[in-house]
N, C-alpha and C positions, 0 to 999 in steps of 0.2 A: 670625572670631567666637570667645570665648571659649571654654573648657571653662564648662558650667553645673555647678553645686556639685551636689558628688552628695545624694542625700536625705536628710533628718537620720533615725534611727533612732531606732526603739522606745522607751521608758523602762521599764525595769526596775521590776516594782511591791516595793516595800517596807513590810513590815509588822514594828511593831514589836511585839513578842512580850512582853516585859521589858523592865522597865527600874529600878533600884533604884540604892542605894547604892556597889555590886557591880560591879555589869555591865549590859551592854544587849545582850540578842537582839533581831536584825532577822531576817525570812525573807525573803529574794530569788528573785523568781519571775520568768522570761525567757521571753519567746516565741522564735524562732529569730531570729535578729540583734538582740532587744533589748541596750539597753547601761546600767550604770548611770552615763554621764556621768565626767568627769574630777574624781578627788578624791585628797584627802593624809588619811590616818589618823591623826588626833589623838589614837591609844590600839595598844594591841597588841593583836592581836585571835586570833580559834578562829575558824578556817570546819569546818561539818559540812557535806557535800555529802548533799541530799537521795536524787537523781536524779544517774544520771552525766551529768555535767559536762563539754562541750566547749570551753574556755576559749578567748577568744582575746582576752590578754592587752595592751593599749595603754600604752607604758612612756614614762616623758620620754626625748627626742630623738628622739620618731619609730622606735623598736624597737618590735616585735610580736613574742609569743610566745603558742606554741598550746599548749595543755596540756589528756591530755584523763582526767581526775578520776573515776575511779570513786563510783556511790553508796557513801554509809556510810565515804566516807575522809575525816579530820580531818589539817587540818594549821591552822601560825598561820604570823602575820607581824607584822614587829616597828612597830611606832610609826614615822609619817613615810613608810611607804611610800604610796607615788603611783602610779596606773593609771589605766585605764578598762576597765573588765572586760563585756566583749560575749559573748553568745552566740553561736560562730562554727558551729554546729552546724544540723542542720534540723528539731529536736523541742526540747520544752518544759526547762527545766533548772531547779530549784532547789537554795537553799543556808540554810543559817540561819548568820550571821555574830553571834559573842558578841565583846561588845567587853570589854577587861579596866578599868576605872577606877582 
């Protein structure tokens, strides 16, 4: 008999904070294993980590990386990048993501 497909996870809720001319903040809110789904960044973006962050990072070809993000650290990334960003952690995680236009 087969393996049964493991359980689809959580959804990440997203709030869109801003949105202008400019830029668009989104705040990202994770229960422990939610994920925001598999996506490609049509913009270069500024993540500010709410809460520290236990990243666990879903990259194309099937690579995983853990990364674990103190509150109150900024970093970006450029246009085109591709993941799926899960909470690999066992507590609540947010972020506000500013997208550059």
């Amino acid at each position: 008999m087969p393996d049964a497909a493991p359980p689809a996870r959580p959804q990440a809720a997203a709030t869109v904070q801003m949105d202008d001319a400019r830029l668009r903040a989104t705040r990202y809110d994770f229960a422990p294993g939610a994920e925001t789904g598999w996506h490609v960044h049509g913009m270069e973006y500024v993540v500010v980590t709410l809460t520290d962050c236990d990243f666990l990072l879903e990259l194309p070809g099937g690579e995983q990386r853990r990364s674990l993000v103190p509150a109150g650290t900024t970093y970006s990334r450029p246009k085109g990048t591709e993941h799926n960003v899960v909470n690999g952690g066992d507590r609540h995680m947010a972020f506000v993501e500013i997208e550059l236009k």
